[in-house]
FILODO-204500 format. One line per field, with one value per residue (C-alpha): x, y, z; residue in one letter. Coordinates in nm, 4 decimals. Layout:
<rs>
c1 c(X; ...)
c2 c(Y; ...)
c3 c(Z; ...)
r c(A; ...)
</rs>
This chain:
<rs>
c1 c(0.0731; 0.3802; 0.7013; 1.0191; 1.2955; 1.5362; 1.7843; 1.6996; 1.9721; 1.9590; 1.7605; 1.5734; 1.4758; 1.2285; 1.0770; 0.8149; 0.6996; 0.3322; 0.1892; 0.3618; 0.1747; 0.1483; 0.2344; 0.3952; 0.6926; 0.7804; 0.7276; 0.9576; 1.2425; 1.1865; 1.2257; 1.5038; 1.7386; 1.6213; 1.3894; 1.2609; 1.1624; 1.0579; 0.8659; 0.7440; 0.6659; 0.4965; 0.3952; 0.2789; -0.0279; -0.2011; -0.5262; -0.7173; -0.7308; -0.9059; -0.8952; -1.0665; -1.2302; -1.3654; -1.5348; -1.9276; -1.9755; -1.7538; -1.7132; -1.3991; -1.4068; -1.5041; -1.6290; -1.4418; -1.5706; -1.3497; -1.3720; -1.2593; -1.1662; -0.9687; -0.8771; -0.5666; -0.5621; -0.2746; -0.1509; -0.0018; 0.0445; 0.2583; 0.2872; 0.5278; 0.6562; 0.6831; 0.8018; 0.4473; 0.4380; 0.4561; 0.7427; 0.7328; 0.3865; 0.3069; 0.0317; -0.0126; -0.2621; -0.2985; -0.5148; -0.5841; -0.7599; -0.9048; -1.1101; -1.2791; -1.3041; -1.0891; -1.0800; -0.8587; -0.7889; -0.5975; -0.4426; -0.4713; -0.2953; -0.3281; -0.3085; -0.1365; 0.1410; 0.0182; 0.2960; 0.5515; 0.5820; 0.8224; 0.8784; 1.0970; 1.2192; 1.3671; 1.4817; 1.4083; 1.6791; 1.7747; 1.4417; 1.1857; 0.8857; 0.6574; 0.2964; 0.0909; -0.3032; -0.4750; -0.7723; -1.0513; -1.0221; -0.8337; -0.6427; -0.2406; -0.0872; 0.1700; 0.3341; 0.6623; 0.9813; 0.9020; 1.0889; 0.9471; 0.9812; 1.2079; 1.0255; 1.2054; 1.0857; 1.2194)
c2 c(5.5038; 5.3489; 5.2903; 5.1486; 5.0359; 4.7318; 4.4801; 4.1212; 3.9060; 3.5250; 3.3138; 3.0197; 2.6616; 2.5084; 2.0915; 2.0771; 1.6892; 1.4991; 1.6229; 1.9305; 2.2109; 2.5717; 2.8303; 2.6424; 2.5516; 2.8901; 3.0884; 2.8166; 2.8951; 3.2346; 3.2387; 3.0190; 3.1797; 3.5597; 3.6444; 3.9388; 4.0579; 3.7882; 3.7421; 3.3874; 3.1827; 2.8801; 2.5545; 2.1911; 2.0185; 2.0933; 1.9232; 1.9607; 2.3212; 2.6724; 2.9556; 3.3214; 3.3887; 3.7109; 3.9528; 3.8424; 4.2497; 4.5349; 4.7282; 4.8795; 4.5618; 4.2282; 3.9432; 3.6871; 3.4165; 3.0668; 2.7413; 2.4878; 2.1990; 1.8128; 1.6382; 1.6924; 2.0319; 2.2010; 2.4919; 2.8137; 3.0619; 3.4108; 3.6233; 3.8282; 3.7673; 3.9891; 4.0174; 4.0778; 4.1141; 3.7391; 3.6688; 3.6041; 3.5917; 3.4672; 3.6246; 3.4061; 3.3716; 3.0988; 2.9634; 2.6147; 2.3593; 2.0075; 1.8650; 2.1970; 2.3492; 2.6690; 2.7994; 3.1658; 3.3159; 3.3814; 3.0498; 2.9711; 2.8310; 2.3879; 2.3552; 2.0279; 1.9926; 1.6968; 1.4810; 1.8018; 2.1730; 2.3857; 2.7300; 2.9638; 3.2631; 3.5915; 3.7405; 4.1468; 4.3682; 4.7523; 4.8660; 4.8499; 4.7101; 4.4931; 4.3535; 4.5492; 4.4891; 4.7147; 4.9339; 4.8856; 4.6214; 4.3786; 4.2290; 4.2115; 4.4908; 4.5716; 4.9028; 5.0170; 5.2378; 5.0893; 4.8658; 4.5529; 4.5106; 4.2598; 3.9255; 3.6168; 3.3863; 3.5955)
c3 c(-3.6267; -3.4129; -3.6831; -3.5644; -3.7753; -3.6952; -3.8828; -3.9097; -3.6297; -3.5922; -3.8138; -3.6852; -3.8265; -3.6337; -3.7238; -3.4690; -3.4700; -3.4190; -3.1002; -3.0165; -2.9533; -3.0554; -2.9641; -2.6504; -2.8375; -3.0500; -2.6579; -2.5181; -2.7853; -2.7532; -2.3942; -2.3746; -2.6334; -2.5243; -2.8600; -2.7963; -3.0856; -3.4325; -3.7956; -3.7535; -4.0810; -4.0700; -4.2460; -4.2019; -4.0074; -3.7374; -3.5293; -3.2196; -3.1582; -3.1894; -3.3720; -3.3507; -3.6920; -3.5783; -3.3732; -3.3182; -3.3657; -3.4694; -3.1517; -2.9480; -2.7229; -2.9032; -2.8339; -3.0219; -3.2314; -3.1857; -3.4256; -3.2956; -3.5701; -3.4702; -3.8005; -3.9424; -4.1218; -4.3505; -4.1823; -4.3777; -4.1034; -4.0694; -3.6964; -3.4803; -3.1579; -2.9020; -2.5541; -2.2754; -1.9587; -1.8983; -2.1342; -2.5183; -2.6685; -3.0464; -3.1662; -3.5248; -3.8096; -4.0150; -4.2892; -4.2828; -4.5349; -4.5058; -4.8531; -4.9468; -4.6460; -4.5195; -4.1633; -4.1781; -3.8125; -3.5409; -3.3233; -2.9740; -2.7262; -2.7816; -3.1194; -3.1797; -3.5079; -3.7193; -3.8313; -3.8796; -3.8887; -4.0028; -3.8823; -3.9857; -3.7154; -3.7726; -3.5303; -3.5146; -3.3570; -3.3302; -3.1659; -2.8359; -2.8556; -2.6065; -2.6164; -2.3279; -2.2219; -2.4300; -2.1594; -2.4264; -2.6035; -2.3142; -2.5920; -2.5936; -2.8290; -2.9691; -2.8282; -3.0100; -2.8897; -2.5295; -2.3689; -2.2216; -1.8132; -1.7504; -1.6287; -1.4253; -1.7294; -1.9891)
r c(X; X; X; X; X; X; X; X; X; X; X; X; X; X; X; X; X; X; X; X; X; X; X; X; X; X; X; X; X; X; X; X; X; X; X; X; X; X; X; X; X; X; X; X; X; X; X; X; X; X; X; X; X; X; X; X; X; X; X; X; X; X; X; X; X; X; X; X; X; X; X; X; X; X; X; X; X; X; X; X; X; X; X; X; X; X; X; X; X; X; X; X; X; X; X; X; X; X; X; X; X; X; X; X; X; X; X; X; X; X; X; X; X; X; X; X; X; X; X; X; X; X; X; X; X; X; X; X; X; X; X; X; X; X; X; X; X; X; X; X; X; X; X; X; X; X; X; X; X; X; X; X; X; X)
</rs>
């Protein structure tokens, strides 16, 4: 177990509008007002995009399931952003409903806000962490008390 402990800083409210996609737009803000470190809360619509809903088999390197859905969807959704290699990366899980039907998973990149979304940011302060490419499993970790390399986009 990694444990770091931090104070919450700047507080974020986000409206993200028909059309705009996630996780473009939380990165973005992240990048261009130097988050390094965030709790992201979210809720609205989305449409037209994918999640993971699991690994096809338990093993130490997945392959991952993806659903891909296109009506308009509510979207409950809770994550953390972290600095990567490449900048700031959201890595966010959401349940979403349409009628009777619920999709739970992780987002991916393209997922378009129906009508609105609001987000709320919280910015995370006092310690080091970074996402780093896990050997195994390939995915993007998180790796605490280590400082993130410093990157021309953030």
């Amino acid at each position: 177990m990694q444990v770091a402990e931090g104070k919450i800083n700047r507080v974020f409210t986000v409206r993200l509008e028909e059309g705009e996609r996630l996780p473009d737009c939380i990165e973005t803000l992240a990048r261009r007002r130097r988050i390094k470190a965030a709790l992201v809360l979210l809720v609205g619509g989305a449409r037209d995009g994918r999640l993971v809903v699991g690994p096809k088999k338990t093993t130490a390197k997945p392959a991952v399931m993806v659903q891909a859905f296109t009506a308009g969807h509510e979207i409950l959704g809770v994550g953390t952003l972290f600095t990567g290699e490449q900048g700031p990366e959201l890595h966010l899980h959401a349940a979403m409903g349409r009628k009777q039907k619920a999709l739970v998973g992780c987002i991916r990149k393209g997922i378009r806000t129906y009508l609105i979304a609001e987000i709320v940011i919280l910015e995370l302060t006092g310690f080091t962490a970074m996402r780093a490419r896990h050997p195994v499993s390939g995915f993007h970790l998180l790796e605490l008390n280590r400082a993130a390399p410093r990157s021309p986009r953030g």
